[in-house]
C-alpha positions in Angstrom: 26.0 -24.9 15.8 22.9 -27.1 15.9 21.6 -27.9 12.2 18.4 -26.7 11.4 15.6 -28.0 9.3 14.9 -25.3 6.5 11.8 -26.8 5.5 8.7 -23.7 5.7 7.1 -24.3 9.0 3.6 -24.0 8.5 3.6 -26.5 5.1 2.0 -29.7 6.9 -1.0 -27.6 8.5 -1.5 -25.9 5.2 -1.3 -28.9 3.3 -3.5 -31.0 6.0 -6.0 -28.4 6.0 -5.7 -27.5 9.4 -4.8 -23.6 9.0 -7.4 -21.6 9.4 -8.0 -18.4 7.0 -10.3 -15.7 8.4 -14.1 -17.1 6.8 -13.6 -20.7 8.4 -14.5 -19.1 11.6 -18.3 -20.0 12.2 -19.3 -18.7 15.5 -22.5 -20.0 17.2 -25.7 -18.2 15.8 -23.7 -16.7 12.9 -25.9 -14.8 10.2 -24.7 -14.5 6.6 -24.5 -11.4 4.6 -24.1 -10.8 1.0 -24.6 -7.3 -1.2 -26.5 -6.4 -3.9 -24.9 -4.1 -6.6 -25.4 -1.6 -9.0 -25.9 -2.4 -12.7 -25.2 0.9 -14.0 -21.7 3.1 -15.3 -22.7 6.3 -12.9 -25.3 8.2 -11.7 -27.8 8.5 -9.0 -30.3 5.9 -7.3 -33.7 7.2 -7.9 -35.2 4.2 -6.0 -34.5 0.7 -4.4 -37.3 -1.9 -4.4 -36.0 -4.2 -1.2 -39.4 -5.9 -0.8 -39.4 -9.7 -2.7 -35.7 -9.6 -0.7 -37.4 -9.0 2.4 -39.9 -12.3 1.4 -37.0 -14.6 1.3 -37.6 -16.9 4.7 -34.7 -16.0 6.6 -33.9 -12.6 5.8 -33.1 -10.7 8.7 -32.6 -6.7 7.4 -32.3 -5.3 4.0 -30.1 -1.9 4.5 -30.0 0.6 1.4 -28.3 3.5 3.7 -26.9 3.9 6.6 -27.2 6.9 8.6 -24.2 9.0 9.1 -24.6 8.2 13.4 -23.9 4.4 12.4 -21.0 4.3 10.0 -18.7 7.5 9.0 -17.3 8.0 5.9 -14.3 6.1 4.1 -11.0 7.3 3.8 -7.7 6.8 1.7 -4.6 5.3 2.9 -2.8 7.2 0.4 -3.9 10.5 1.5 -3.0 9.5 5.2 -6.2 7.4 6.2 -6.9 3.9 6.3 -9.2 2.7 3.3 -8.3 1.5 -0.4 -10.6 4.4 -1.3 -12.4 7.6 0.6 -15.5 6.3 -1.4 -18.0 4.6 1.0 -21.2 3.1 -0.4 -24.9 3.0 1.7 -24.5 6.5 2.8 -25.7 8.4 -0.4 -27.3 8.1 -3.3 -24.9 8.6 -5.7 -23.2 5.6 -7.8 -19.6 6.1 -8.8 -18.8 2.6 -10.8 -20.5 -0.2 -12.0 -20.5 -2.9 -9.3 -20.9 -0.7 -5.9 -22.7 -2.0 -3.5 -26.4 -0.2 -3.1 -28.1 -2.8 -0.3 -26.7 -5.5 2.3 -28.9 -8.3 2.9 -28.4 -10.4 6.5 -30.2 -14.0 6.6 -29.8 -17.1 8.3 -28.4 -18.6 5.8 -25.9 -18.3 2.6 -28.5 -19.2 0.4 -31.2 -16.9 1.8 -28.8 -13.9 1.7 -27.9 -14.7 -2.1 -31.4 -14.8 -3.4 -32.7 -12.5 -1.5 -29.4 -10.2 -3.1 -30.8 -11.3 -6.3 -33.6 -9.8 -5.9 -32.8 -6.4 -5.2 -34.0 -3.8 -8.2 -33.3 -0.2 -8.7 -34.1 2.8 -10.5 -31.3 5.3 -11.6 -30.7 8.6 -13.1 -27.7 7.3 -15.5 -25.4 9.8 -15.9 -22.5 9.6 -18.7 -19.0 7.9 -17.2 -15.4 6.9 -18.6 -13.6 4.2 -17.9 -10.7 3.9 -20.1 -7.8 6.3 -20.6 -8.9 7.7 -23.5 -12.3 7.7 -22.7 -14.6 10.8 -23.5 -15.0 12.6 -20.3 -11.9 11.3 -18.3 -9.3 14.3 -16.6 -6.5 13.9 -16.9 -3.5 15.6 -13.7 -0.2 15.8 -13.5 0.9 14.4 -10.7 3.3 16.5 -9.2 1.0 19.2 -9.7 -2.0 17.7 -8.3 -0.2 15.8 -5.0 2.3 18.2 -4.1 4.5 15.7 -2.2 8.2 15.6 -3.0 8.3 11.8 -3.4 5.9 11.3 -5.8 7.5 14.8 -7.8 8.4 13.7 -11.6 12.7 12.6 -11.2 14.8 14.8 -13.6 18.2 14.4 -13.7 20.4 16.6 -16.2 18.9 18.0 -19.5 17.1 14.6 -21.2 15.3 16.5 -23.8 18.3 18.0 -25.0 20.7 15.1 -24.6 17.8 13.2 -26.3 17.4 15.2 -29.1 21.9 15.2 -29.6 22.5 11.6 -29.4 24.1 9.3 -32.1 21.5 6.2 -31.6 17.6 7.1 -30.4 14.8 4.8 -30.1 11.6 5.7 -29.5 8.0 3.8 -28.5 4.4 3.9 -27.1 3.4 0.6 -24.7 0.4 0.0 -23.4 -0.3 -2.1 -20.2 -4.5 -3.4 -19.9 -5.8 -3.0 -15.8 -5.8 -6.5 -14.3 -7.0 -7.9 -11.1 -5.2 -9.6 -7.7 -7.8 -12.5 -8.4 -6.1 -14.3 -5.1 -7.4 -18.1 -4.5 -9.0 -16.4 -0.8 -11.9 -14.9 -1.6 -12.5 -10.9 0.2 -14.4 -12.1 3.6 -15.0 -11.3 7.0 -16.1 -12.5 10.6 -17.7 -9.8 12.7 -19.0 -10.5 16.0 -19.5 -8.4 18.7 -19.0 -8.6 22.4 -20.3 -6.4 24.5 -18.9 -2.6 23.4 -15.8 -4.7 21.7 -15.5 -5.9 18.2 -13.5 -8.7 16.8 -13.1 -9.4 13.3 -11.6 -12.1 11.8 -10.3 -11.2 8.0 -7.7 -12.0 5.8 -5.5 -9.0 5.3 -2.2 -7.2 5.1 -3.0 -4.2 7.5 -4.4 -5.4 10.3 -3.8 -1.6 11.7 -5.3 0.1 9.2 -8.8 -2.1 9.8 -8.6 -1.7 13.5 -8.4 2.2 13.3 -10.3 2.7 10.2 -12.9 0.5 11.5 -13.2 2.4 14.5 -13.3 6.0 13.0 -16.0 4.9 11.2 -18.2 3.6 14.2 -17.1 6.4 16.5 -15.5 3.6 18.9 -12.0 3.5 20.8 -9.8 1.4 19.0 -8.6 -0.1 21.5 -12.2 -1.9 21.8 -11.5 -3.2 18.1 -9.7 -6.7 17.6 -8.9 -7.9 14.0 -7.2 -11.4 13.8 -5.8 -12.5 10.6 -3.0 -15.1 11.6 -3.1 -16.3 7.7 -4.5 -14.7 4.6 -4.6 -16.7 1.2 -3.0 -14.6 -1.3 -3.6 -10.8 -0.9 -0.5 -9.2 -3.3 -2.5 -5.6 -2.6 -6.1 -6.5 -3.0 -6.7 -6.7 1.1 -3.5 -3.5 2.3 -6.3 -1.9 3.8 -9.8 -1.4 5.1 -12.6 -2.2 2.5 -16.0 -1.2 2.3 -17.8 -3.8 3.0 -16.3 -4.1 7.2 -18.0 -1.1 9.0 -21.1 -2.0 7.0 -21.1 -5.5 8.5 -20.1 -4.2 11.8 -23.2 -2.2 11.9 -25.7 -4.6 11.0 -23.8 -7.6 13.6 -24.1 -4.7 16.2 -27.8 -4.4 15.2 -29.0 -7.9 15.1 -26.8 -8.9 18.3 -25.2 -11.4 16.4 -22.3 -12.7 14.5 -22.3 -11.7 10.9 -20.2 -13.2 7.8 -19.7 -12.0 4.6 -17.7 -14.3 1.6 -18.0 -11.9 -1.7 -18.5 -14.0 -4.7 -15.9 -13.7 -7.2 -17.4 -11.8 -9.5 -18.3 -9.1 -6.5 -14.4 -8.8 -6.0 -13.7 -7.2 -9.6 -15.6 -4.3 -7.8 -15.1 -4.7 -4.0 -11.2 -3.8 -4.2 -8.6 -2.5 -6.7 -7.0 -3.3 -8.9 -3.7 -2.5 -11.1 -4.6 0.7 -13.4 -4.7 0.8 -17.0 -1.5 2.3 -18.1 0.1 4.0 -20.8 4.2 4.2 -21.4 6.1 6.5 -23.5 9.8 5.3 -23.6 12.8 7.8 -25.7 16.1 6.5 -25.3 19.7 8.0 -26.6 22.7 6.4 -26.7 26.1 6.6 -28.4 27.0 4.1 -31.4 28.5 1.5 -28.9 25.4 1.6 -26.6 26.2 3.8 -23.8 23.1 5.3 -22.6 23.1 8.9 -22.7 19.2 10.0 -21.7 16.3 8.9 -20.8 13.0 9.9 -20.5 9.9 7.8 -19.2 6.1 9.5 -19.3 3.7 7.3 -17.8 -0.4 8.2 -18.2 -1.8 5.7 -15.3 -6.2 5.6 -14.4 -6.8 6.6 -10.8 -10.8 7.2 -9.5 -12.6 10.6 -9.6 -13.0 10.3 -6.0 -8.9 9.4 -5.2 -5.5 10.2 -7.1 -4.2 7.3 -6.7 -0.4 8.0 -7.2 2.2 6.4 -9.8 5.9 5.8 -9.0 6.6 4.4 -12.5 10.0 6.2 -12.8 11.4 5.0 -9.5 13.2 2.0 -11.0 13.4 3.2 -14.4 15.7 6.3 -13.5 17.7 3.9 -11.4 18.4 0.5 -13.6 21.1 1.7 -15.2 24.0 4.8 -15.0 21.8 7.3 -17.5 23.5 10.7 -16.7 20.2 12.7 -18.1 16.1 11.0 -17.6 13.1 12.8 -17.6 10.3 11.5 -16.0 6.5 12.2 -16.2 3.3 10.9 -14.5 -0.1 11.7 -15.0 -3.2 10.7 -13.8 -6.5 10.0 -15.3 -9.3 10.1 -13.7 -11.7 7.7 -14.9 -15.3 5.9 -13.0 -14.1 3.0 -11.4 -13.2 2.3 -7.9 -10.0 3.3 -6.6 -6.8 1.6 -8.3 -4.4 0.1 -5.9 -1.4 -2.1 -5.5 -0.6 -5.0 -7.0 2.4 -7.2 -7.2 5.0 -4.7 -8.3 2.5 -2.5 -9.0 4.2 -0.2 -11.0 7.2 -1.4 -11.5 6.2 -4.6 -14.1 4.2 -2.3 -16.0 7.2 0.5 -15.9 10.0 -2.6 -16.8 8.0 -3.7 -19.6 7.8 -0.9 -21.3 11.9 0.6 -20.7 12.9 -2.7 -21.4 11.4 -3.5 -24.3 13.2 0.0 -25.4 16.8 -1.1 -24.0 15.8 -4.6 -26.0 15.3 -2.1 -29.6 18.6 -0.3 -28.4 20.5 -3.4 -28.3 19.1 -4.0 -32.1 19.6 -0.5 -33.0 23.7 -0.5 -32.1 24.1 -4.3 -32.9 24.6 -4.8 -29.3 24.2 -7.9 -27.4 21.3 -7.5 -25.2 23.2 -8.7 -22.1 26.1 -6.3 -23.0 24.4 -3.7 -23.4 23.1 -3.8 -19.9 26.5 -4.3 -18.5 27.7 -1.7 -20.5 25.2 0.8 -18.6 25.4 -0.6 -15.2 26.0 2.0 -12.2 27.2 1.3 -8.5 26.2 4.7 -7.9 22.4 5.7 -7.9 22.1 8.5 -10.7 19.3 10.4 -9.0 20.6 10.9 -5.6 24.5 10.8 -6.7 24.7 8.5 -3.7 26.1 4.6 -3.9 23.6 2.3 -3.7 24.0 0.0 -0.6 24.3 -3.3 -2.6 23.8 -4.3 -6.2 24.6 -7.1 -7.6 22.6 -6.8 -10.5 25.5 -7.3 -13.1 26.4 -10.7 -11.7 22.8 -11.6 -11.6 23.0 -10.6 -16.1 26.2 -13.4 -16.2 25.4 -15.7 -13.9 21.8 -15.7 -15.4 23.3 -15.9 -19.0 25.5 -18.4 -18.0 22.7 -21.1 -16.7 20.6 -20.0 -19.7 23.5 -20.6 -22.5 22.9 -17.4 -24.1 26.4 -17.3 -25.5 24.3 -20.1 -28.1 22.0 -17.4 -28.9 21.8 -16.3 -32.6 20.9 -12.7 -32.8 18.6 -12.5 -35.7 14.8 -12.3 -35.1 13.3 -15.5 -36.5 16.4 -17.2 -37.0 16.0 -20.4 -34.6 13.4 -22.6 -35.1 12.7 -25.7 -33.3 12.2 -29.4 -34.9 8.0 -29.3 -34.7 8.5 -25.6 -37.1 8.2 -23.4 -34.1 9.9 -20.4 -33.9 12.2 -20.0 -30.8 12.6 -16.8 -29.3 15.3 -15.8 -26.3 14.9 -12.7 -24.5 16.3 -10.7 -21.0 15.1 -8.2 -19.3 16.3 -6.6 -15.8 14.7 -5.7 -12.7 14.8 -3.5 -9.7 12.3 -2.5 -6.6 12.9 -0.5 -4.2 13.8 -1.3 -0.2 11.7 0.0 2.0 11.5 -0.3 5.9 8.4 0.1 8.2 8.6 0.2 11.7 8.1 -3.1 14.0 7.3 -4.1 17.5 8.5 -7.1 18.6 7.7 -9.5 21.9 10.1 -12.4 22.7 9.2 -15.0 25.4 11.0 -18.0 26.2 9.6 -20.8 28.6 10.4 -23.1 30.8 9.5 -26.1 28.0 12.4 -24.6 26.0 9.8 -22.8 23.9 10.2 -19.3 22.6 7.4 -17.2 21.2 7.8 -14.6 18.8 5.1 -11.5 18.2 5.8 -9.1 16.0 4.1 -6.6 13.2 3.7 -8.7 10.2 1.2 -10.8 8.1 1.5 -14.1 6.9 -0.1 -14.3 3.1 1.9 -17.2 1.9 4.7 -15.6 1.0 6.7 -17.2 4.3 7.2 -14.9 6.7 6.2 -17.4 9.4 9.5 -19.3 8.1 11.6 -16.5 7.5 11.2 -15.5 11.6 11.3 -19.0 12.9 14.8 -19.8 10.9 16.0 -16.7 12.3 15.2 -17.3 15.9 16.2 -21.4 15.5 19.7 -20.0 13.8 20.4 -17.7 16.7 19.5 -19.9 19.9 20.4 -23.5 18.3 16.6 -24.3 18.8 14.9 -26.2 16.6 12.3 -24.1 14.7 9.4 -26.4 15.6 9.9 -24.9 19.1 9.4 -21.2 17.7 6.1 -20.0 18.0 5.1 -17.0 15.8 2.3 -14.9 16.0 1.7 -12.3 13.4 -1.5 -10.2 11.9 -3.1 -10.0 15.2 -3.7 -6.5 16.8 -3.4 -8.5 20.3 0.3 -8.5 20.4 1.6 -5.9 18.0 0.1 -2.6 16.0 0.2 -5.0 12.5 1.6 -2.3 10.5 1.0 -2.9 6.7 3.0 -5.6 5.2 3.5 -5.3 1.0 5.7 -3.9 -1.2 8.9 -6.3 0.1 9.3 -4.6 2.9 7.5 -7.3 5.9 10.9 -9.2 5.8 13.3 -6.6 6.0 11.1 -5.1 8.9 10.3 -8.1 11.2 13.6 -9.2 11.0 16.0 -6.9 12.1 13.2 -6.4 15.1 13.5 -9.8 16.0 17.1 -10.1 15.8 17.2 -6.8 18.8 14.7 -9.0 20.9 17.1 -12.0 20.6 20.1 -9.6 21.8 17.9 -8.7 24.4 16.4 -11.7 25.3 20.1 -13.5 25.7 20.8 -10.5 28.3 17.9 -11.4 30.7 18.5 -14.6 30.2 22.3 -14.1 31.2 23.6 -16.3 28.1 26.2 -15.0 26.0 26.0 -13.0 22.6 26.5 -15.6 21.1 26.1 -19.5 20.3 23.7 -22.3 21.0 21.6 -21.5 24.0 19.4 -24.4 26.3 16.4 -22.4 26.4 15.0 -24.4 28.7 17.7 -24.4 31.5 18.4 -20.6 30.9 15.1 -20.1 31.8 14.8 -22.7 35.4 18.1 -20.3 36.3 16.2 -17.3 36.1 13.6 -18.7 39.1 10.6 -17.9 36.5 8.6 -19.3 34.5 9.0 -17.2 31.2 11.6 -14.6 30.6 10.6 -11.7 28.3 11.5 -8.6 26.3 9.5 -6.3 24.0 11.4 -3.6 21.2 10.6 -1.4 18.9 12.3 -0.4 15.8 12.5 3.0 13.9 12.0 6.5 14.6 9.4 7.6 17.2 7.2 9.3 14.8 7.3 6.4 12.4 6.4 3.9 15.3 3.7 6.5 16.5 2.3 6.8 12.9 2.1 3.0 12.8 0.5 2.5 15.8 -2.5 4.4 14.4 -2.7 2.3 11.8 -1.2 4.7 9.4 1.2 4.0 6.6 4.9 4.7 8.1 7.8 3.6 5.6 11.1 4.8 4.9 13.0 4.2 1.7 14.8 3.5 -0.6 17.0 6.7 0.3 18.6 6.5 3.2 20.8 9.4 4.1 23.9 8.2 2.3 23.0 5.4 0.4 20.2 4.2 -1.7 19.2 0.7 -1.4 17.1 -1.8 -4.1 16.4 -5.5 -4.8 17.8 -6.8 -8.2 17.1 -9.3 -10.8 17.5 -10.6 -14.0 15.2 -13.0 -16.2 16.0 -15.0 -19.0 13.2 -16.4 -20.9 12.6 -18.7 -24.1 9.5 -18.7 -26.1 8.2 -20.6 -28.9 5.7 -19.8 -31.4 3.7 -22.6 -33.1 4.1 -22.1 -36.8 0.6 -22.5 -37.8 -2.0 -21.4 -34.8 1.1 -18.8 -33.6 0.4 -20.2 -30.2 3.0 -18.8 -27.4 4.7 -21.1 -25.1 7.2 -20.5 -22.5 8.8 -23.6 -21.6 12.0 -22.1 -19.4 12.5 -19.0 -17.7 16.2 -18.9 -15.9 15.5 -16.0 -12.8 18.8 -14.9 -10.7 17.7 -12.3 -7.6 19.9 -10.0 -5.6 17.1 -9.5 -2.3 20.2 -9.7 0.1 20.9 -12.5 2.2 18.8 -15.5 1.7 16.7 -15.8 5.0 14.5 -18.7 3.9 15.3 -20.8 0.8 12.6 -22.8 0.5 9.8 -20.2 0.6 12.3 -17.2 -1.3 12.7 -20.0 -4.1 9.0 -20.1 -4.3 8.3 -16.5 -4.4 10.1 -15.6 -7.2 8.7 -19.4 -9.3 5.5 -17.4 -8.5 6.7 -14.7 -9.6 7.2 -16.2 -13.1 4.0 -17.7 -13.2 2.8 -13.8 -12.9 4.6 -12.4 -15.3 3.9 -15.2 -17.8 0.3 -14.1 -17.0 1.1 -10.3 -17.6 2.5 -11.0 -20.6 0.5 -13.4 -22.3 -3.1 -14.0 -20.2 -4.4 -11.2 -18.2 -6.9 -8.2 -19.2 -10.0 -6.8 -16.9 -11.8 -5.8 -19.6 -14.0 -2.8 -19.7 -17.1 -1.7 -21.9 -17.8 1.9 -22.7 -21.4 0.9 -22.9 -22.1 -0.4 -19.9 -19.0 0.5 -17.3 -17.2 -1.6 -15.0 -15.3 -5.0 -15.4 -16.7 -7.7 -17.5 -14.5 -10.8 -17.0 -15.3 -11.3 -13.9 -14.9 -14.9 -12.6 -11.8 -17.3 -13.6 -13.2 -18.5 -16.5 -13.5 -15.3 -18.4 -10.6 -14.0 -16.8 -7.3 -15.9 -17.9 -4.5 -17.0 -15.7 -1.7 -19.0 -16.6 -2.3 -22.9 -15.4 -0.3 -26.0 -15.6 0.0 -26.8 -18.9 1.8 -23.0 -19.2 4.6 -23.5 -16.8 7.6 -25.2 -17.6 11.0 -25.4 -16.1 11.7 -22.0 -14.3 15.3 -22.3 -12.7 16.1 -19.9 -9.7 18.9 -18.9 -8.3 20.3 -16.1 -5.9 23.7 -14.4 -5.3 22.5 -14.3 -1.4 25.2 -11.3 0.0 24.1 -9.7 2.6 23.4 -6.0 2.8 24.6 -5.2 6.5 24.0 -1.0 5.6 20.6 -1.4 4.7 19.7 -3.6 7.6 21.2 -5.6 10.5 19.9 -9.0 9.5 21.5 -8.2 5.5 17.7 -8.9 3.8 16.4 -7.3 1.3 12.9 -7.2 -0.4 12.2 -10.3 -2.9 8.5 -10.9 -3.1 7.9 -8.0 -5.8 11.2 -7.4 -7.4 11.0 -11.0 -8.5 8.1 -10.1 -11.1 9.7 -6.8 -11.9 10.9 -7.4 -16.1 9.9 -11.1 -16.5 7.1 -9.8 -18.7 9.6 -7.3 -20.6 11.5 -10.8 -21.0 8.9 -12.5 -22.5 7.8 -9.6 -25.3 11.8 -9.8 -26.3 11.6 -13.0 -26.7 9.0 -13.0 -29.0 10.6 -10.2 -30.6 13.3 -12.5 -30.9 11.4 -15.2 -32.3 8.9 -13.2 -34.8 10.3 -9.8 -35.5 7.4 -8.5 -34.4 8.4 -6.0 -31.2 5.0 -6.0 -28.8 3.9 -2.6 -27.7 1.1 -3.9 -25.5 0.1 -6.5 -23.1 -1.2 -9.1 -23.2 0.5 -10.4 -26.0 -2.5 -11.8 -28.8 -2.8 -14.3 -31.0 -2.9 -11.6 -33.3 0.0 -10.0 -32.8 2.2 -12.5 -33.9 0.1 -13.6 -37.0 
């Protein structure tokens, strides 16, 4: 077997500058757009003065509405349409959160476009709004009531109120979770330019189906007349999994003016533009026996949706499931409040969900005089205690020792505020499990292979950094022998595949099992065997042509059909006979500065079961980013909201804290790396989100550990610890 280079493919073009994102196209006679917003909480636009805009040398069109012949309305991809939200501003007058868009300016230049933005003043009726969750005026659902849908139902397994209210050992608390933002380092933009009755849009985003079809439902086009082309996005972890407002408006106006239009939102513009993780509210009640064994459960989550959209929760998902609990309750509710449309972001739920069970498990541990890691052993499952079913892999108890292990918790003393470091800080050690749930979207792949020994792979997925440029191209060079320099991938192009939505961990676990079909196939009409190192080149020249290829598809019919709408199509994580998850455990130390009660986290040891390994070099980096998340979570991030005025407030990266250099240390990763050959052929599983899942619950044990004082909301304050 040839040795092959591991190294991500695509590192010297992004590191040279030569990859190019979707707003470094700059077609010839380009115009530049830009929006103005509104400054008000809710209510109706009495007026819009558009005129010292329309003075700015270079404007080209000031558009307040459009009429309902040019664009259609939005829709939401959660209630089987294609948008973040059914919301679509510039076709009303109404204004349902701070920071909507109520005019588009289109200039010759950036500069034009932004002043003449500036400059754009309107009159409202202001009408009272809410934006937090216990805000006067906002409604509250229960979910299962309110989106009937079996999967999103509340999980209840045995009687947890009763075995609650009969157990030996119960802990009980409230934790809070503030909204935060995707802030990714690619700004929301777009490329529209039309020609003739076709469109082609170059954006960065995860759902390059979803834009295509959306986009076209809202002109009144065919789709197939709409391209979108997003071979790379820079960071998108949910902000960009569907269409956004601002494309069929700029679609309109390029149509209009006959000429390439471009939009770059400002940062600030993006706190509105997209969503955003909701504001969320946990109530945790755990029972156990003396020893620790878990005996109920019950998890009731209050999470902020829109008034327009229920945005749905899925809190309990991993929370019934991280452990053998014979009897859990769990509740959602939604709260509608004036803001845009909540959405995904990195485990959306999940982190929020972990932090809060976890940080009960961590006062259970305490409460029995457990050892936090034992505990969890204690309660671990092979079977999945909602469906009665085994899960299909879970390693999750060798991930707790081999994690412990590497992080020396054995030296660990057990009273809060008992270790202190040389310089009077107080050391705190904390652990905190994981789990996310596998999911599987269909694919379409397209294998060629050329004379020049080339082979070219096209298949649903999006590149965002995450690697899944690398992940295909080792699996292709692994199979053939080839080097993976001579495996071209395209991906996030509606050209050569529908570009079904790639997020919550799934892309991998979807390409890749595609892929590996095509190379099956591809061997067979190239007349090599099954197996072993194949000359590519020569196999090929024996065929008498000059390319040799083979297109399949994966999943059911109605799934691929669904897809290749551009509708949402997964499967998961129950599967028939099994239930299938990704797996982690975190072990974190913090210190506390004595005197200005300063938190640092100078190591965090993360061990991940996501399956077999199928790129180490870019899997090793997802879950270091990972960290570097949760360690924001836990200790930096907060959109914060006004009741006076609506809206977000912190909206740039200076008011809006993430963690930087001087806040990550040493984070050591490891992986057990067994395949999972019943939830896929290829043996991956999702890594990208499960690696946040709990690193924040370790982080508020550990300063448990440290202080004594248990944290019951996030972000973690100076004065929480004081």
């Amino acid at each position: 077997m040839t040795a092959i280079d591991n190294r991500r493919v695509d590192a010297r073009d992004k590191v040279t500058g030569r990859t190019a994102y979707g707003a470094d196209r700059v077609p010839e006679g380009v115009a530049y757009a830009m929006f103005a917003t509104a400054r008000i909480g809710k209510g109706r636009i009495v007026s819009i003065d558009t005129s010292a805009a329309e003075a700015v040398p270079g404007v080209r069109l000031v558009v307040t509405r459009f009429e309902p012949g040019e664009l259609g309305e939005g829709s939401f991809v959660m209630g089987g349409g294609h948008g973040f939200q059914s919301f679509q501003p510039l076709l009303g007058d109404r204004v349902a959160y701070r920071g909507q868009p109520i005019a588009l300016v289109v200039a010759d230049t950036l500069v034009a476009a932004t002043e003449a933005a500036e400059l754009v003043t309107g009159e409202y009726e202001v009408e009272p709004f809410a934006v937090g969750l216990d805000a006067d005026g906002a409604n509250t659902v229960v979910q299962e009531e309110a989106i009937p849908l079996p999967f999103l139902a509340d999980v209840k397994v045995g009687d947890a109120d009763a075995a609650f209210a009969a157990s030996p050992v119960r802990v009980e608390g409230t934790y809070e979770h503030a909204p935060q933002h995707q802030v990714p380092m690619e700004l929301i933009s777009s490329v529209v330019e039309w020609h003739g009755d076709r469109v082609i849009v170059h954006e960065g985003t995860q759902n390059a189906g979803a834009l295509r079809h959306g986009l076209a439902r809202q002109l009144g086009i065919d789709a197939a007349n709409v391209e979108i082309r997003s071979p790379y996005v820079g960071g998108g972890f949910g902000q960009k999994n569907s269409l956004q407002p601002h494309l069929g408006p700029l679609a309109v106006v390029a149509r209009r003016l006959g000429r390439p239009v471009k939009l770059v939102l400002p940062r600030p513009q993006t706190f509105h533009a997209a969503s955003f993780r909701p504001a969320s509210r946990h109530t945790v009640r755990l029972g156990a026996d003396t020893s620790g064994k878990l005996l109920a459960a019950v998890h009731e989550v209050d999470q902020q949706t829109s008034r327009h959209d229920l945005f749905p929760c899925t809190a309990t998902e991993v929370t019934s499931r991280l452990y053998g609990v014979p009897a859990f309750r769990g509740r959602q509710r939604l709260v509608q409040t004036d803001v845009q449309t909540p959405g995904y972001m990195r485990a959306p739920f999940e982190s929020p969900a972990t932090f809060a069970f976890e940080s009960a498990v961590d006062e259970l541990a305490y409460a029995t005089g457990q050892d936090p890691v034992a505990l969890r052993l204690a309660n671990d499952t092979a079977v999945d205690p909602v469906s009665g079913h085994p899960f299909s892999s879970r390693y999750l108890a060798e991930c707790l020792r081999r994690g412990a292990q590497r992080f020396g918790w054995a030296d660990r003393n057990p009273e809060p505020g008992s270790m202190v470091a040389p310089d009077g800080s107080s050391i705190g050690w904390g652990v905190a499990a994981g789990a996310y749930p596998c999911n599987v979207a269909p694919a379409v792949a397209h294998l060629s292979a050329s004379a020049d020994g080339r082979v070219t792979v096209s298949v649903d997925g999006h590149e965002m950094g995450q690697g899944i440029r690398s992940a295909i191209a080792l699996t292709v060079a692994r199979d053939l022998g080839v080097p993976a320099a001579d495996v071209v991938v395209l991906v996030g192009d509606t050209r050569v595949a529908p570009q079904h939505l790639t997020a919550g961990s799934w892309g991998t676990a979807t390409a890749l099992p595609a892929v590996q079909s095509g190379l099956a196939e591809l061997r067979k009409h190239l007349d090599v065997p099954a197996s072993g190192d194949v000359d590519v080149a020569a196999a090929v020249a024996a065929t008498g042509r000059d390319a040799v290829e083979v297109e399949v598809t994966s999943q059911a019919p109605e799934m691929l059909e669904r897809s290749r709408a551009g509708l949402v199509a997964i499967a998961g994580p129950e599967f028939g006979e099994f239930s299938s998850f990704s797996w982690i455990a975190h072990f974190v130390e913090v210190r506390v500065e004595a005197g200005t009660r300063r938190i640092r986290v100078p190591r965090v040891v993360s061990v991940a079961d996501c399956g077999r390994v199928a790129s180490p070099v870019t899997a090793a980096s997802q879950v270091r980013g990972a960290v570097v998340w949760g360690i924001g979570a836990a200790l930096r991030e907060e959109s914060e909201v006004d009741d006076r005025f609506g809206g977000f407030l912190n909206t740039t990266l200076e008011e809006y804290p993430v963690p930087v250099n001087a806040d990550v240390h040493d984070i050591d990763v490891s992986f057990i790396d067994e395949p999972d050959p019943l939830f896929n052929s290829a043996g991956v599983k999702g890594l990208g989100e499960v690696a946040m899942v709990g690193v924040a619950a370790a982080i508020a044990n550990a300063v448990h550990h440290a202080t004594g004082r248990r944290p019951r909301r996030l972000p973690i304050r100076l004065e929480h610890v004081l």
